[in-house]
N, CA, C and O of each residue as an XYZ file, in Angstrom:
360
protein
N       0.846     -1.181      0.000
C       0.000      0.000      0.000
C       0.888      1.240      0.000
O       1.737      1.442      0.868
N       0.647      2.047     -1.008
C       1.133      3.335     -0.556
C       0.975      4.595      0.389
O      -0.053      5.156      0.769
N       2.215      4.849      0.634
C       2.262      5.586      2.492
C       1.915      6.785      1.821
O       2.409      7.123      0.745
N       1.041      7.450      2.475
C       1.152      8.475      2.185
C       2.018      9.886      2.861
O       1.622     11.012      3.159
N       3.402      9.210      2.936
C       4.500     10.421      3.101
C       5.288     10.418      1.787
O       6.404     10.919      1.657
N       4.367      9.602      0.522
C       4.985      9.450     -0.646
C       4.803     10.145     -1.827
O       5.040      9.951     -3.019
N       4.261     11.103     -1.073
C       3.265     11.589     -1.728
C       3.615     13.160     -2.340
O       3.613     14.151     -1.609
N       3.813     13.190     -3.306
C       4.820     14.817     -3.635
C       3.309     16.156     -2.976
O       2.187     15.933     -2.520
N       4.084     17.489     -3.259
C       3.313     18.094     -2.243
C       2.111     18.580     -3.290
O       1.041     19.046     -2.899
N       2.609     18.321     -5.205
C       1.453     18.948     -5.911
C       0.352     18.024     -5.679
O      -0.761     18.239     -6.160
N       0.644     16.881     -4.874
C      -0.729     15.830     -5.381
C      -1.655     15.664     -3.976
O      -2.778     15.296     -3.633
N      -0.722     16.056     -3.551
C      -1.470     16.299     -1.779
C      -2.735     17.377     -2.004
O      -3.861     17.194     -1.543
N      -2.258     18.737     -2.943
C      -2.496     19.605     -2.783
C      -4.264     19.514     -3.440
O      -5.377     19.974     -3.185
N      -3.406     18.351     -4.678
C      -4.985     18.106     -5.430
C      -5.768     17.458     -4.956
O      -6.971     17.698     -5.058
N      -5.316     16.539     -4.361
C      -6.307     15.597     -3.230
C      -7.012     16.953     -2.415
O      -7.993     17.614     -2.756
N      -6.337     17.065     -1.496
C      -6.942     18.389     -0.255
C      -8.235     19.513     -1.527
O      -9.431     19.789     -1.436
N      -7.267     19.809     -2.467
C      -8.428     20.518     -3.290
C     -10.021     20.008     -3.757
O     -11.017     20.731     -3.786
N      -9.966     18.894     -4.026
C     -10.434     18.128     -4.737
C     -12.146     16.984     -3.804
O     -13.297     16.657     -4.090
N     -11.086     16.828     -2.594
C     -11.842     16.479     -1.620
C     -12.482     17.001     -0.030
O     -13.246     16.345      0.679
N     -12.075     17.982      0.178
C     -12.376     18.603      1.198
C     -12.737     20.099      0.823
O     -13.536     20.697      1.544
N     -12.058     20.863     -0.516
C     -12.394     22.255     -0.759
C     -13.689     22.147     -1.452
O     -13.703     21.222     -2.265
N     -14.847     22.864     -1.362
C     -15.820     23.242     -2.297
C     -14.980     23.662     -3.518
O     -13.844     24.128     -3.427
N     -15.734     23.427     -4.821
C     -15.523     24.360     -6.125
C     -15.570     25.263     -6.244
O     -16.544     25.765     -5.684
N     -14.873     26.007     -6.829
C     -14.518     26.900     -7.677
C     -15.361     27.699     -8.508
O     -15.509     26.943     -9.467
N     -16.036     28.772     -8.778
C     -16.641     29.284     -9.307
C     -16.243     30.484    -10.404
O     -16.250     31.588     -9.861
N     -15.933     30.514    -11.681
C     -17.222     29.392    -12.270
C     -16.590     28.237    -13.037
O     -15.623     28.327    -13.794
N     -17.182     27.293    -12.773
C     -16.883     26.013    -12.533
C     -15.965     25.230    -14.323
O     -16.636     24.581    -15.125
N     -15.069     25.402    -14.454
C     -14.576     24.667    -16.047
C     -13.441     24.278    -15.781
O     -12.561     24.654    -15.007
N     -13.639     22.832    -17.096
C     -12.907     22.006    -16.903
C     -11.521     21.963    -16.555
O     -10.954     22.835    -17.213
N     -10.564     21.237    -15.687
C      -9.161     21.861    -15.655
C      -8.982     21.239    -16.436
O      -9.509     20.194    -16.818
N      -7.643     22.236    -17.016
C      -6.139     21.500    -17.732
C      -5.304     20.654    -17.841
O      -4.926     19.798    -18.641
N      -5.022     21.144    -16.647
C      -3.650     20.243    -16.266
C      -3.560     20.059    -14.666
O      -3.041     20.719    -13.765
N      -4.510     18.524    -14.740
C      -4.451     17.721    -13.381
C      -3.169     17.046    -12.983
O      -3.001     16.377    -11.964
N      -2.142     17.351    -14.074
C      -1.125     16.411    -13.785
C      -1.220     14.728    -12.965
O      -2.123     13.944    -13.260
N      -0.463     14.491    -12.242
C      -0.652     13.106    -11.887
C      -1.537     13.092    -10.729
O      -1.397     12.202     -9.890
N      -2.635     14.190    -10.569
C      -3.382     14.390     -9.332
C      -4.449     13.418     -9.450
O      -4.896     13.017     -8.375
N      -5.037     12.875    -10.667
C      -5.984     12.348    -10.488
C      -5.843     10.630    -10.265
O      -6.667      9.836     -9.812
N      -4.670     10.447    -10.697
C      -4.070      8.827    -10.583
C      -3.567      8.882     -9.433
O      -3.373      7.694     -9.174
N      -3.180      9.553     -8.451
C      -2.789      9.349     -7.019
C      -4.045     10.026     -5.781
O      -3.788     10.188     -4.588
N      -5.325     10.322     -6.407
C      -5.895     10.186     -5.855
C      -6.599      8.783     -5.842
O      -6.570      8.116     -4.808
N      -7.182      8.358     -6.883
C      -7.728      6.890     -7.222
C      -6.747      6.365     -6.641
O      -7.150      5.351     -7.212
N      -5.801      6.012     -6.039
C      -4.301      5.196     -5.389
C      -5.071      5.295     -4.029
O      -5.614      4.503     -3.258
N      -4.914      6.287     -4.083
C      -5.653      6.641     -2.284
C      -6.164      5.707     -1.323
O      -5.931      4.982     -0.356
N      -7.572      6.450     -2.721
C      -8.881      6.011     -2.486
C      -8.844      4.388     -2.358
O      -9.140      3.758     -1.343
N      -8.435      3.865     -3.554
C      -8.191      2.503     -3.585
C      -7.326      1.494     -2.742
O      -7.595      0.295     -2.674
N      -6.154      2.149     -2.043
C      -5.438      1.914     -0.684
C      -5.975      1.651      0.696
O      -5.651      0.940      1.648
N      -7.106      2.674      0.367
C      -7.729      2.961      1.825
C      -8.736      1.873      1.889
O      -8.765      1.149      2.884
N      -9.775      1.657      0.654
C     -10.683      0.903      0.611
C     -10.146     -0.782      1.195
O     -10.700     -1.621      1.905
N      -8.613     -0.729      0.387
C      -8.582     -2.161      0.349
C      -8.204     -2.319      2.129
O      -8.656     -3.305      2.712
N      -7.568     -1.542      2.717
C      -6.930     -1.618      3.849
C      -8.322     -1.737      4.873
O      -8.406     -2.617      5.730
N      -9.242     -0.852      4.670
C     -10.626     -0.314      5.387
C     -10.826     -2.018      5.413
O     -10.954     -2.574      6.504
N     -10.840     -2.635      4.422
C     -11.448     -3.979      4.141
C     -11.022     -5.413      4.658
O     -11.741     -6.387      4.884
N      -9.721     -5.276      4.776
C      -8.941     -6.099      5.330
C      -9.176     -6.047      6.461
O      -9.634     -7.083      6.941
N      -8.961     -4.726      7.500
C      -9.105     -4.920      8.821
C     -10.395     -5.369      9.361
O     -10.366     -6.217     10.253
N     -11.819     -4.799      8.836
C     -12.807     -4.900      9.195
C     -13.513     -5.941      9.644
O     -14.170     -5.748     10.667
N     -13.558     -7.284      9.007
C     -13.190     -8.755      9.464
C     -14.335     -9.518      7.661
O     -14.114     -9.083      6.531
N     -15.021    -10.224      7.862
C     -15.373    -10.738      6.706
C     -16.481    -10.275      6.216
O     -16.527    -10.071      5.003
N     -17.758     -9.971      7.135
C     -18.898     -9.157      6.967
C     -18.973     -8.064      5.823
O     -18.379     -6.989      5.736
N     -19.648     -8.510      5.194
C     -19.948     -7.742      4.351
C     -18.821     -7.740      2.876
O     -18.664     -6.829      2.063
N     -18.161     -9.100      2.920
C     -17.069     -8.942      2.031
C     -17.295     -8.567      0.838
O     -16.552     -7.737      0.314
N     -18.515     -9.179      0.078
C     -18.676     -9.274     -1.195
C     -18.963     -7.922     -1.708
O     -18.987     -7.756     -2.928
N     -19.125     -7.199     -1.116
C     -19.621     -6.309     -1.096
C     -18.242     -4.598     -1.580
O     -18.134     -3.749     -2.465
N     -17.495     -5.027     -0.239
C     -16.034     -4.289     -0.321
C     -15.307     -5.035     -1.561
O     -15.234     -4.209     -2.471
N     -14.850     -6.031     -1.879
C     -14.167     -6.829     -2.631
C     -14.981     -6.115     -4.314
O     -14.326     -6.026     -5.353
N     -15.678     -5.918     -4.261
C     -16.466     -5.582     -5.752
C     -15.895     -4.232     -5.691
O     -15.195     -3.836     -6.623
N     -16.131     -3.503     -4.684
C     -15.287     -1.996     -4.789
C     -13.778     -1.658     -5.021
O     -13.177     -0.796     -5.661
N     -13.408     -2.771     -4.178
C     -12.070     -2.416     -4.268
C     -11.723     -3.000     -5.661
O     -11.015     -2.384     -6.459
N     -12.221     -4.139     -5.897
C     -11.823     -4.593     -7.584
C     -12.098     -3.022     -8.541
O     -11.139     -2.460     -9.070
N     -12.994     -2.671     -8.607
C     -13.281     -1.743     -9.100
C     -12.774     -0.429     -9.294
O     -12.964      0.310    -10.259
N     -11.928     -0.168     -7.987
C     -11.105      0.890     -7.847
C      -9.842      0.248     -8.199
O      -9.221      1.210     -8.650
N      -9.304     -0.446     -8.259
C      -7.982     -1.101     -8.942
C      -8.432     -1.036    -10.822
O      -7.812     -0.280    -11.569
N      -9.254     -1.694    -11.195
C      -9.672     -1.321    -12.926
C      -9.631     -0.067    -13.208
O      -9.196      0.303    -14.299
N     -10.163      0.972    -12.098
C      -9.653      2.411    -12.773
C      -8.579      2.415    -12.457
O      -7.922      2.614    -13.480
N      -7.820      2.293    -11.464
C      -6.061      2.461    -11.231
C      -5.800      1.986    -12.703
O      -5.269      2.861    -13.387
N      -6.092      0.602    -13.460
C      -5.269      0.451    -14.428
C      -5.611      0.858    -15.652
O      -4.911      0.881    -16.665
N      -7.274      1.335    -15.436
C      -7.491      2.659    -17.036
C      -6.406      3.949    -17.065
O      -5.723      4.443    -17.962
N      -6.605      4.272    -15.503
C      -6.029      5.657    -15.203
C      -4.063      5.466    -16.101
O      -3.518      6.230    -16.897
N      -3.586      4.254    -15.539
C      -1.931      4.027    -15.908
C      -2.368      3.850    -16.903
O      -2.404      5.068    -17.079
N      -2.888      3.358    -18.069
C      -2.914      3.068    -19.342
C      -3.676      4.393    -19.924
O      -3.831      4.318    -21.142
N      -4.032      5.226    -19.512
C      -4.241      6.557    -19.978
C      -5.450      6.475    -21.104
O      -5.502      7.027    -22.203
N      -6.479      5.533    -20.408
C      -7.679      5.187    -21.205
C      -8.866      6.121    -21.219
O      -9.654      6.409    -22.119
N      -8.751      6.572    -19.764
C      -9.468      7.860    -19.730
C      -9.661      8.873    -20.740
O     -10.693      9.349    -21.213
N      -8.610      9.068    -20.934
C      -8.470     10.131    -21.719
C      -8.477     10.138    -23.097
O      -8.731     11.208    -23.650
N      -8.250      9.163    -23.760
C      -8.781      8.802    -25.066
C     -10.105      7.751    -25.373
O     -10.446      7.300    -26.467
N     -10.690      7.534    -24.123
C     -12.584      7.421    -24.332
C     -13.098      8.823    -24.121
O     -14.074      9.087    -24.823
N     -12.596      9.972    -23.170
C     -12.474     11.223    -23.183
C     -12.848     11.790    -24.843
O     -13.984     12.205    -25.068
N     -11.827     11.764    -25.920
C     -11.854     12.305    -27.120
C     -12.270     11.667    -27.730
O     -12.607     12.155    -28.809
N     -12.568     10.088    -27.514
C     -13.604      9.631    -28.548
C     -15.099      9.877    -28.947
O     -15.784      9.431    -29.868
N     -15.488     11.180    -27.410
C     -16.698     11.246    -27.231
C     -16.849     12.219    -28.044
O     -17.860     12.118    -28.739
N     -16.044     13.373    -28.263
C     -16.030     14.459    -28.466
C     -16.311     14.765    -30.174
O     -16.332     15.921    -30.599
């Protein structure tokens, strides 16, 4: 799992932005998320799996579908699939 003291300070910054700040007004699309949005999904997906492990078996099927799920975007996000189903829409 990744620690999060691994964490450089632009991606902290996007996390903290991203999840705890309200938006921005008026509201358009950013630019340049840089690697903010693949180390948030890391996170998220760290935490879930860890949240899951400790918790005991209850309710497994349940966490196990999420966390699978948040790992498939981890590996759209590294294969940069997003972003060219992104322009295919367009």
């Amino acid at each position: 799992m990744a620690q999060f003291r691994d964490i450089d300070l632009d991606s902290l910054s996007f996390i903290i932005n991203h999840v705890f700040l309200p938006p921005q007004l008026p509201q358009r699309a950013e630019t340049d998320v840089g690697e903010g949005n693949s180390v948030l999904l890391k996170v998220v997906r760290d935490i879930a799996k860890s949240y899951h492990e400790r918790r005991g078996y209850d309710m497994d099927e349940q966490w196990m579908s999420a966390v699978k799920m948040l790992t498939n975007l981890c590996q759209l996000e590294n294969n940069n699939l997003f972003g060219e189903m992104a322009s295919a829409k367009r």
